[in-house]
N, C-alpha and C positions, 0 to 999 in steps of 0.2 A: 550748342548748335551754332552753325554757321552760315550765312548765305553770303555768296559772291554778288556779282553787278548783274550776271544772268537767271540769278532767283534761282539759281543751285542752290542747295544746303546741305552738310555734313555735320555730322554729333561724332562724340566717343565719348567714352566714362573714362572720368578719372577718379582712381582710388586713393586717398589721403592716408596715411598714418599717422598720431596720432601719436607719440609715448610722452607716458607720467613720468615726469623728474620728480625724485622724493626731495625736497630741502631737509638741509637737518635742523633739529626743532633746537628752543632756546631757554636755557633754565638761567630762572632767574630766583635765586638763593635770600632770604630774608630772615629776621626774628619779628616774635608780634610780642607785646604784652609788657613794656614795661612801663613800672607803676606812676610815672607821670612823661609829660613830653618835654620835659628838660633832659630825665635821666637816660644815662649812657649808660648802665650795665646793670645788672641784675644782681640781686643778694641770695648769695650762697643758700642752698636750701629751699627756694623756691622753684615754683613751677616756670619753665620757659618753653615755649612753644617757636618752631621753626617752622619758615611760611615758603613755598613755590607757586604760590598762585600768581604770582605774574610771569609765569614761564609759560610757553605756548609751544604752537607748531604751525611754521606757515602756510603748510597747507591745510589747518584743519581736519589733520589725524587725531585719533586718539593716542596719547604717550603716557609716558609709566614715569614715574619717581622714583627717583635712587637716592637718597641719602646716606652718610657717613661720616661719622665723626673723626678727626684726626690726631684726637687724645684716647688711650686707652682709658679704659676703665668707664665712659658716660653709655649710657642703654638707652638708644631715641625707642620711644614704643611701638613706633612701626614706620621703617624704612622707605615704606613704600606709596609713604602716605603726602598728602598736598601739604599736610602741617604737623610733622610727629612732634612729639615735647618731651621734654627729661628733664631732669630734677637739676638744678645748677648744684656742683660738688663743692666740696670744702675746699676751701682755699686757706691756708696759711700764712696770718702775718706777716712782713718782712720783719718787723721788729714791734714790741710790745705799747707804744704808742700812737702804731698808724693802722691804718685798712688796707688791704694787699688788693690791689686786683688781676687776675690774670684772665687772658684772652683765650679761647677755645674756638679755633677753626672746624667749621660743618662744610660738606662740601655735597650740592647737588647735582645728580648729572639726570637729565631727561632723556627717552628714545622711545621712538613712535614704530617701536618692532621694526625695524629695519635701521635706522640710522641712531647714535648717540647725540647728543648736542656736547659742546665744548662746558667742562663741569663749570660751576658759577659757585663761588666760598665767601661764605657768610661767617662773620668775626663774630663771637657770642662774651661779650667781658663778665665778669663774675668779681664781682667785691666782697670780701671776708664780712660775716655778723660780727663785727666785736661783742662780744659778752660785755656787761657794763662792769663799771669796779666802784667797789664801797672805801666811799674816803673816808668815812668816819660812823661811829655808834657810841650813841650813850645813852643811859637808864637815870632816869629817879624815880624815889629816891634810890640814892647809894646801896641803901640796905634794903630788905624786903622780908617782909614777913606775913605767913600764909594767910589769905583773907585782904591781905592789901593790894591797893592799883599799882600797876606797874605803867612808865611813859617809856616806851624805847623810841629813841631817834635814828633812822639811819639816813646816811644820805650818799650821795655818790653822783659816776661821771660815765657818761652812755655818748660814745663816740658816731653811733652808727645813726644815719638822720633815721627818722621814722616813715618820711615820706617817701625814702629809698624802698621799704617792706612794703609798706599799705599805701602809697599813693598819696595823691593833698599837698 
């Protein structure tokens, strides 16, 4: 409403509109779980678990999870999930005195049913278990006969830390 100097007044309606921009949302790609906060990669054979929970939407839509791995042959157990996990696969020494490790790119992409976000790849390392090796076995006595004690010695050499498996 309006009034002039002679205390006239005039109205009209104005109509605003009013449109939603979608942003596109943001995946942010992660691993959870290894067995202490020093180590960098995981041991073959165990469980690893893949993490998006700090991926959003800036507007506060609901979005969906797309993972995929970028080596054939790994099975996340569910694609679609905030955190799928798969088995870390075998890796093969490079040579018969060291621990091999190889990297395996995951790649997430988030989208809030209308828009994708730019994918976000998450590096997953995996180091070989070396099997341990027996340096040496010995018995007394020498000879044995049925009804006697027997002492076997063995001993050997276990390259893989323990604290890489179980943690400590």
């Amino acid at each position: 409403t309006v009034t002039d100097t002679a205390g006239m007044t005039g109205s009209a309606d104005i109509v605003f509109s009013v449109e939603f921009v979608n942003k596109v949302p943001v995946a942010v790609a992660d691993s959870v779980g290894l067995p202490t906060e020093s180590a960098t990669f995981f041991v073959e054979g165990r469980e690893v678990a893949l993490d998006g929970s700090k991926s959003g939407d800036p507007d506060n839509l609901d979005y969906f999870y797309h993972w995929r791995s970028l080596e054939e042959g790994i099975i996340l157990s569910d694609t679609t999930d905030v955190g799928p996990r798969f088995i870390a696969p075998a890796v093969s020494p490079s040579d018969s005195d060291a621990d091999s490790v190889v990297v395996y790119p995951f790649v997430l992409t988030v989208n809030d049913g209308e828009l994708f976000s730019v994918p976000d790849t998450v590096n997953v390392s995996v180091r070989n278990n070396t099997p341990p090796v027996i340096t040496g076995i010995s018995s007394s006595p020498g000879t044995v006969y049925q009804g006697n004690t027997v002492t076997i010695e063995v001993s050997g050499t276990d390259s893989t830390d323990v604290s890489d498996i179980y943690g400590g």
